[in-house]
C-alpha positions in Angstrom: -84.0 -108.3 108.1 -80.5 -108.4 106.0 -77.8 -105.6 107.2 -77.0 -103.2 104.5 -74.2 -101.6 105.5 -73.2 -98.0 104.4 -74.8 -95.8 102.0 -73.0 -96.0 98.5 -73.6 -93.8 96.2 -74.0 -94.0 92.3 -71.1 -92.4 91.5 -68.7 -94.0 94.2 -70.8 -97.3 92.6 -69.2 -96.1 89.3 -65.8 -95.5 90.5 -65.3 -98.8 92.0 -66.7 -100.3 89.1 -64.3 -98.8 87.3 -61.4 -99.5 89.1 -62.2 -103.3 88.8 -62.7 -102.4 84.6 -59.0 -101.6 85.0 -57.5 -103.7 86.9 -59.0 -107.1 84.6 -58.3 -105.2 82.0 -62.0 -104.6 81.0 -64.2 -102.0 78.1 -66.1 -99.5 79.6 -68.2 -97.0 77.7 -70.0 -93.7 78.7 -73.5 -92.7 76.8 -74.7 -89.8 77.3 -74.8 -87.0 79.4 -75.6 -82.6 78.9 -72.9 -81.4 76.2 -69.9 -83.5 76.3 -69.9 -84.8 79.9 -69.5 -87.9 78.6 -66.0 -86.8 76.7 -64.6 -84.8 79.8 -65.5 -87.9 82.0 -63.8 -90.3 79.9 -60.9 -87.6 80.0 -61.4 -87.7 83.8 -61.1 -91.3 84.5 -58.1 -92.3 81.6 -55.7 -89.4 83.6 -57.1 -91.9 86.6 -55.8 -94.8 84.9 -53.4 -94.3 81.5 -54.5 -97.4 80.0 -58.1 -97.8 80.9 -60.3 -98.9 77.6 -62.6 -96.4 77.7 -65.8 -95.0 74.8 -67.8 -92.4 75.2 -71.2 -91.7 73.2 -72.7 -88.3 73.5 -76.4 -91.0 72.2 -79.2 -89.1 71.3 -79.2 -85.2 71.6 -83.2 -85.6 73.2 -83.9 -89.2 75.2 -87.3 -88.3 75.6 -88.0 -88.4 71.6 -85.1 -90.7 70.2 -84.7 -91.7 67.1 -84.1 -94.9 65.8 -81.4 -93.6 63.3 -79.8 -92.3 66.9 -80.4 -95.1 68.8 -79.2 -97.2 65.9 -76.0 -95.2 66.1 -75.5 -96.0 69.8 -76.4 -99.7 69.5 -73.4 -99.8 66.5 -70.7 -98.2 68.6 -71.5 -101.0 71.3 -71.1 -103.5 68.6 -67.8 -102.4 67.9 -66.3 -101.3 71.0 -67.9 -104.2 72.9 -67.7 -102.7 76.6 -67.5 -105.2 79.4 -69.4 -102.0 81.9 -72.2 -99.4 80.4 -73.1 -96.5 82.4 -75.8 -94.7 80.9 -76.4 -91.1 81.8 -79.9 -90.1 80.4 -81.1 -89.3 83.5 -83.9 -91.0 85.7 -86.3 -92.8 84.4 -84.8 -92.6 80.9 -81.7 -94.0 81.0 -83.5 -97.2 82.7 -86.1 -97.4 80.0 -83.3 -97.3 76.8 -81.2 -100.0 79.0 -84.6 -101.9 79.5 -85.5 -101.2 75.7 -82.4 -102.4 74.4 -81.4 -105.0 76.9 -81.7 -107.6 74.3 -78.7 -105.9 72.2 -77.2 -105.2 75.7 -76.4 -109.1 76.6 -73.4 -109.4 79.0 -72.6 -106.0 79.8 -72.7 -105.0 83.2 -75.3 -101.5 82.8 -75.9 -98.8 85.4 -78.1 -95.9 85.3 -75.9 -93.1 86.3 -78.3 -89.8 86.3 -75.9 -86.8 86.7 -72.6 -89.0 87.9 -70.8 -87.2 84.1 -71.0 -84.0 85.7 -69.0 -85.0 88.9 -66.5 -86.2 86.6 -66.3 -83.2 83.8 -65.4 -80.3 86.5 -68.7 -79.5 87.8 -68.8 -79.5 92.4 -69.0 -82.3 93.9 -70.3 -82.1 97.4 -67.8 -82.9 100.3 -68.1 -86.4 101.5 -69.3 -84.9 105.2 -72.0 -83.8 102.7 -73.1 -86.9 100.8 -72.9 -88.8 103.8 -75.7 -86.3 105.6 -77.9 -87.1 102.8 -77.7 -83.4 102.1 -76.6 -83.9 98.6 -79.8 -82.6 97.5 -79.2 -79.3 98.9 -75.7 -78.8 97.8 -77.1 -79.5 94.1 -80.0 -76.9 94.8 -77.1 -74.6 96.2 -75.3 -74.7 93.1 -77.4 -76.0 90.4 -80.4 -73.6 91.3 -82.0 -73.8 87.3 -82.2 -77.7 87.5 -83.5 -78.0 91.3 -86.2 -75.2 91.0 -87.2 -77.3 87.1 -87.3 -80.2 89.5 -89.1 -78.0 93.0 -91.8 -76.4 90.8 -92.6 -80.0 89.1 -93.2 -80.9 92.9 -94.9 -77.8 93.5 -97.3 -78.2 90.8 -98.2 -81.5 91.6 -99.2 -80.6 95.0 -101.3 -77.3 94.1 -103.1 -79.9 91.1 -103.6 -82.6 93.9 -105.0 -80.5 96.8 -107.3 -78.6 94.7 -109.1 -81.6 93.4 -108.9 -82.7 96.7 -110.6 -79.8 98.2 -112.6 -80.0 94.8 -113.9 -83.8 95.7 -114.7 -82.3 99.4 -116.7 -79.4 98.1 -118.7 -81.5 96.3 -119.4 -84.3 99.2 -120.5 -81.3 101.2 -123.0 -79.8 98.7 -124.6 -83.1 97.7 -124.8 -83.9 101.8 -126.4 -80.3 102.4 -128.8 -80.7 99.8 -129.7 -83.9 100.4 -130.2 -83.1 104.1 -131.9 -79.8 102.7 -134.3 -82.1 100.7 -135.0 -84.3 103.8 -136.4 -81.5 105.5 -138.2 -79.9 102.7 -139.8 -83.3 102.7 -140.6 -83.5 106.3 -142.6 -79.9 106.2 -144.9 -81.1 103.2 -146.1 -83.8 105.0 
């Protein structure tokens, strides 16, 4: 097998990348995000770096149903601003599906899925590193961001009450049509 190395997260991913955007000198532009994310983490990263060429999009105020007016938008402020780096923060699996959708207008730029990296950046809690590095991240979030990770929990939740009752379901069934076919044996047997 190939050595990894550490575990690196998205948004230490999008910090280094960056730093490298500002040290060559390169575009980068923020689409996305709840509110304006996108604006305070801009904000965030030009007090990092004074002259760092940075856009931000807010992009369409629903991912799930975009319109092509909105998405037309978007794909014109890339045309203009021509970013070098992309980080799109629609969330998972959306933000993956506009890059994938739009890759052919997205030639050359270096895109990343960010999922909620804008809030890190715009004030909201960032768990300690002794946290992230624990893989406890997940907790921390559910700690302090109790509406999203019980939206995310009673998904889960659902989908495991749906998928044992149609398992118990399927069982019920094998065991009637086995007791009435055993029950039909014997009725069987008796007549003769």
């Amino acid at each position: 097998g190939v050595e990894v190395g550490e575990k690196l997260a998205g948004t230490d991913l999008m910090i280094k990348l960056i730093d490298i955007a500002y040290k060559k000198r390169k575009k980068v532009l923020l689409l996305g995000g709840f509110g304006n994310t996108a604006e305070k983490t801009a904000q965030f990263f030009q007090k990092k770096h004074h002259n760092l060429k940075i856009f931000y999009s807010n992009g369409a105020k629903n991912i799930k149903s975009e319109t092509k007016e909105e998405n037309r938008q978007v794909l014109n402020d890339i045309k203009k601003f021509r970013p070098n780096f992309l980080f799109v923060a629609y969330g998972p699996p959306w933000q993956e599906r506009w890059v994938y959708k739009n890759k052919a207008r997205l030639s050359g730029i270096v895109c990343m899925g960010v999922g909620g990296s804008f809030n890190f950046f715009s004030n909201t809690l960032r768990a300690p590193f002794i946290v992230r590095s624990s893989t406890l991240e997940w907790l921390w979030r559910f700690i302090f961001e109790p509406k999203r990770s019980l939206k995310k929990i009673s998904t889960y939740i659902y989908f495991l009450i749906y998928s044992v009752f149609f398992f118990l379901i399927k069982r019920i069934k094998i065991i009637c049509f086995n007791l009435i076919k055993s029950t039909a044996i014997k009725i069987n047997v008796f007549r003769k």
